[in-house]
C-alpha positions as CSV (number, residue, x, y, z in Angstrom):
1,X,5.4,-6.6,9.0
2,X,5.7,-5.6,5.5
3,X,9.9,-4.7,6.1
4,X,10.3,-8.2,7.6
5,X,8.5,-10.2,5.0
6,X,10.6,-8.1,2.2
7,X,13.5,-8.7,4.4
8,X,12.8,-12.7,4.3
9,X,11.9,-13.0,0.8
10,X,15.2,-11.1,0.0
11,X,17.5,-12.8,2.1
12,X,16.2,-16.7,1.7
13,X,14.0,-16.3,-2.0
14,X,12.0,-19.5,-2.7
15,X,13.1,-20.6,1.1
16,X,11.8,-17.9,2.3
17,X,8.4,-18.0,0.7
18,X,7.7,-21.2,1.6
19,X,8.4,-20.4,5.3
20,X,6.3,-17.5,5.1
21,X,3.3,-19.2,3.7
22,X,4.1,-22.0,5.7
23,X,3.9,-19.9,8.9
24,X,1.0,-17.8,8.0
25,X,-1.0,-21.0,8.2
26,X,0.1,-21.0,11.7
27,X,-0.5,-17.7,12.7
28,X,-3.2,-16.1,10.3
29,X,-2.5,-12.6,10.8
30,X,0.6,-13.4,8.8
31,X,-1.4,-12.6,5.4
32,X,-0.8,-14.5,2.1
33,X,-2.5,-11.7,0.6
34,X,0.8,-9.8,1.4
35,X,3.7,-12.7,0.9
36,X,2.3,-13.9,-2.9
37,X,1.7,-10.4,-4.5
38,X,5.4,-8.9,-2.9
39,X,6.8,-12.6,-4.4
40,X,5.0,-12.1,-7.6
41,X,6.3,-8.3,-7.5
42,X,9.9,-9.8,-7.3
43,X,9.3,-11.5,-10.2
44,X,8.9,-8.7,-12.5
45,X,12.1,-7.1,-10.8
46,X,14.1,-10.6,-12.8
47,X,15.1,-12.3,-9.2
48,X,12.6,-15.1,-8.8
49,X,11.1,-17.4,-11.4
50,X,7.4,-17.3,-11.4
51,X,7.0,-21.0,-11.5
52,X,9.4,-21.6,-8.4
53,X,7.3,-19.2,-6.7
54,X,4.1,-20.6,-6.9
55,X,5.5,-24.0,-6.3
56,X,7.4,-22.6,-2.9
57,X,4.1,-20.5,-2.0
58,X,1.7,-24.0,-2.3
59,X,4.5,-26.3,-0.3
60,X,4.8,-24.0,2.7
61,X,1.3,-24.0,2.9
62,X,0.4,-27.1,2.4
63,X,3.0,-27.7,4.5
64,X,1.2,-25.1,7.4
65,X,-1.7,-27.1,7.2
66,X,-0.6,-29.8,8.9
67,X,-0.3,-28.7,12.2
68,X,-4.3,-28.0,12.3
69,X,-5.1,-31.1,10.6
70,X,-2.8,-33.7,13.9
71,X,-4.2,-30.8,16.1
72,X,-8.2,-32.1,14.9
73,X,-7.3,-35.5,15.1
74,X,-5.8,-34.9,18.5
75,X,-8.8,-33.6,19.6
76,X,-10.6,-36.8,20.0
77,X,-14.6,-36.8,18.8
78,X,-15.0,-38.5,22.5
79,X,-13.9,-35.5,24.1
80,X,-15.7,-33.4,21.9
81,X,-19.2,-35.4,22.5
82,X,-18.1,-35.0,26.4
83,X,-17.8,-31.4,26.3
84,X,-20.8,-30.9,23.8
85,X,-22.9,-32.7,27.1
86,X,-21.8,-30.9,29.1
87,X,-21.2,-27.0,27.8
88,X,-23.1,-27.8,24.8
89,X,-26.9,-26.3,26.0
90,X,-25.6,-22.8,25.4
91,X,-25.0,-23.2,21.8
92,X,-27.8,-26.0,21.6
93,X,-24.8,-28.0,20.2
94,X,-25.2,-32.3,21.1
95,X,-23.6,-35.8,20.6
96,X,-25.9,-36.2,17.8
97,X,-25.0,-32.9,16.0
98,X,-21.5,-33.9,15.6
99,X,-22.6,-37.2,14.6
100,X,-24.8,-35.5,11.9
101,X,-21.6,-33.7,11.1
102,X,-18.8,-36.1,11.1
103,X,-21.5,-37.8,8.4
104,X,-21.7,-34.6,6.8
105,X,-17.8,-34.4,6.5
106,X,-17.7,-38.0,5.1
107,X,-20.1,-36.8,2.4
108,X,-18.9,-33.4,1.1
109,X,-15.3,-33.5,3.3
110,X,-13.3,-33.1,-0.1
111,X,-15.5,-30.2,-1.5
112,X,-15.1,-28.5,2.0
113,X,-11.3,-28.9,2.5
114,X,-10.5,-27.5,-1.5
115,X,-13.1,-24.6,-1.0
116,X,-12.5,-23.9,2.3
117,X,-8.4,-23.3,1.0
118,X,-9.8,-20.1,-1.3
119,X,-11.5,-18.4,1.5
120,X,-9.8,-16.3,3.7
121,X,-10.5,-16.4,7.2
122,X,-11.6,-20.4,6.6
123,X,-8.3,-21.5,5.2
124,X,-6.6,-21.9,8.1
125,X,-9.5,-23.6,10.0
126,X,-11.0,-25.9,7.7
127,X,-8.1,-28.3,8.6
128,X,-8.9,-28.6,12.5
129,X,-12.9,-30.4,11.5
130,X,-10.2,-32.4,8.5
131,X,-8.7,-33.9,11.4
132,X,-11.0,-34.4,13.4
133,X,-13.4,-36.5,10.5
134,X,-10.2,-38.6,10.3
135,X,-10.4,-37.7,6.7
136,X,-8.1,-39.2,4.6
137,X,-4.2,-38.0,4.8
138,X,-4.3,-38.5,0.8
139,X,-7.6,-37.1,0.3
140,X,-6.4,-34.1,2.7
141,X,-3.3,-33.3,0.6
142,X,-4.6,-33.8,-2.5
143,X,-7.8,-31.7,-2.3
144,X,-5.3,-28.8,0.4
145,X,-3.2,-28.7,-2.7
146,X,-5.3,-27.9,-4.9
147,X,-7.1,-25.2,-3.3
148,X,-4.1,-23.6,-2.2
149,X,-2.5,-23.8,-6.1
150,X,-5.7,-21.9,-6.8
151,X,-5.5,-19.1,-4.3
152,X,-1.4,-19.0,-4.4
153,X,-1.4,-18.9,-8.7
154,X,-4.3,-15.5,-8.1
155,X,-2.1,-13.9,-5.5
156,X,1.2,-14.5,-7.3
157,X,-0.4,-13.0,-10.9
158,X,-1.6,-10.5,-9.2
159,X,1.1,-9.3,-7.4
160,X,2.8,-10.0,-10.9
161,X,0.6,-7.8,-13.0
162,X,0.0,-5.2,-10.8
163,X,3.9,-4.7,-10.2
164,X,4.8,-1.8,-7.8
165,X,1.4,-1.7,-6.8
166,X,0.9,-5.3,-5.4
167,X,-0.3,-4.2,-2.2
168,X,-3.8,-3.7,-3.9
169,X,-4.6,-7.1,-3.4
170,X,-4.4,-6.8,0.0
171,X,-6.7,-3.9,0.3
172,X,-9.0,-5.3,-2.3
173,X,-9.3,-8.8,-0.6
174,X,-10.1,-7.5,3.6
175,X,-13.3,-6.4,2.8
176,X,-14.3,-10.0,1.2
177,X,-12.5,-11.5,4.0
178,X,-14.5,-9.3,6.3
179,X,-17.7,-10.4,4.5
180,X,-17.1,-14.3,4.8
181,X,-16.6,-13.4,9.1
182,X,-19.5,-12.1,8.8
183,X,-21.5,-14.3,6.8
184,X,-20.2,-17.3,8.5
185,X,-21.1,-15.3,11.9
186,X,-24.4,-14.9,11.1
187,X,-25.0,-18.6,9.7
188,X,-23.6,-19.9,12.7
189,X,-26.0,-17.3,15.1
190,X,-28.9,-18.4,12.5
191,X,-27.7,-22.0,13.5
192,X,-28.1,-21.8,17.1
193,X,-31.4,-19.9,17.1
194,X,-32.9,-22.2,14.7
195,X,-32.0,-25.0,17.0
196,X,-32.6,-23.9,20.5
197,X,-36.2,-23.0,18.8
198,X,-36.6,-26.4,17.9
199,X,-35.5,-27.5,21.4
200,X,-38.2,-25.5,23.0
């Protein structure tokens, strides 16, 4: 992966990142942990301009995180309800909870959507709810952006900084990405439990 992501970044520069980020969004296993420190490497080697880089990196994902966010609002909250009926006993999941959550989203939607764009693992995801709140388009890009300026601008001066060595980020950030899965996992298990208790 790493010989194709060098090959693109050689062969189409600021076109290149940009597509990248923009399909990492798409595909997650396609890491931005990767693309931004190899793009910020390139700068020290004179061939890319740091600011042009960060500017590609944050419009092709930006740009990614559409897809999610029409795939959410696709995904209409009467279908949701219906299947939350019906399937929903198992994870003690009803009408009313996403109710309590679509309220929830109107409330703290903004803070979600920025943080959620500096987590990996979330990144990605935090779209999909975006669109299905109906949150605002403007809302959505302007709080996407700003997360994702925050998370390109480390991963570029990283990759910057630590030169030949960039791939440290990647190695350094798994672990905490294997920490938030985990955390999230267990929050979501404490979830449940807590609420199927509350049911009985």
């Amino acid at each position: 992966m790493l010989e194709w992501i060098t090959n693109i970044i050689t062969e189409l520069g600021y076109i290149g990142i940009a597509f990248l980020m923009f399909v990492e969004n798409i595909f997650p296993p396609i890491p931005s942990e990767l693309i931004m420190p190899l793009a910020g490497f390139t700068v020290t080697q004179g061939k890319l301009d740091f600011g042009a880089v960060f500017v590609a990196g944050i419009i092709g994902s930006v740009a990614g995180a559409f897809p999610w966010y029409y795939a959410g609002k696709h995904f209409s909250e009467r279908r949701l309800k219906r299947l939350a009926n019906k399937y929903g006993k198992w994870l003690a999941l009803s009408a009313e909870d996403i109710d309590r959550a679509k309220v929830w989203f109107r409330k703290r939607g903004s803070f979600a959507v920025f943080f959620g764009r500096l987590v990996p693992g979330v990144r990605t995801l935090i779209s999909v709810p975006a669109g299905l709140h109906r949150m605002n388009l403007v809302s959505f890009i302007i709080y996407s952006t700003l997360g994702t300026a925050i998370w390109v601008g480390l991963l570029t001066t990283a990759g910057y900084l630590l030169g030949e060595n960039y791939g440290l980020v990647e190695q350094f950030i798994k672990p905490i990405s294997l920490l938030v899965a985990i955390g999230l996992l267990i929050a979501v298990v404490w979830w449940i439990f807590k609420r199927k208790k509350q049911a009985d």
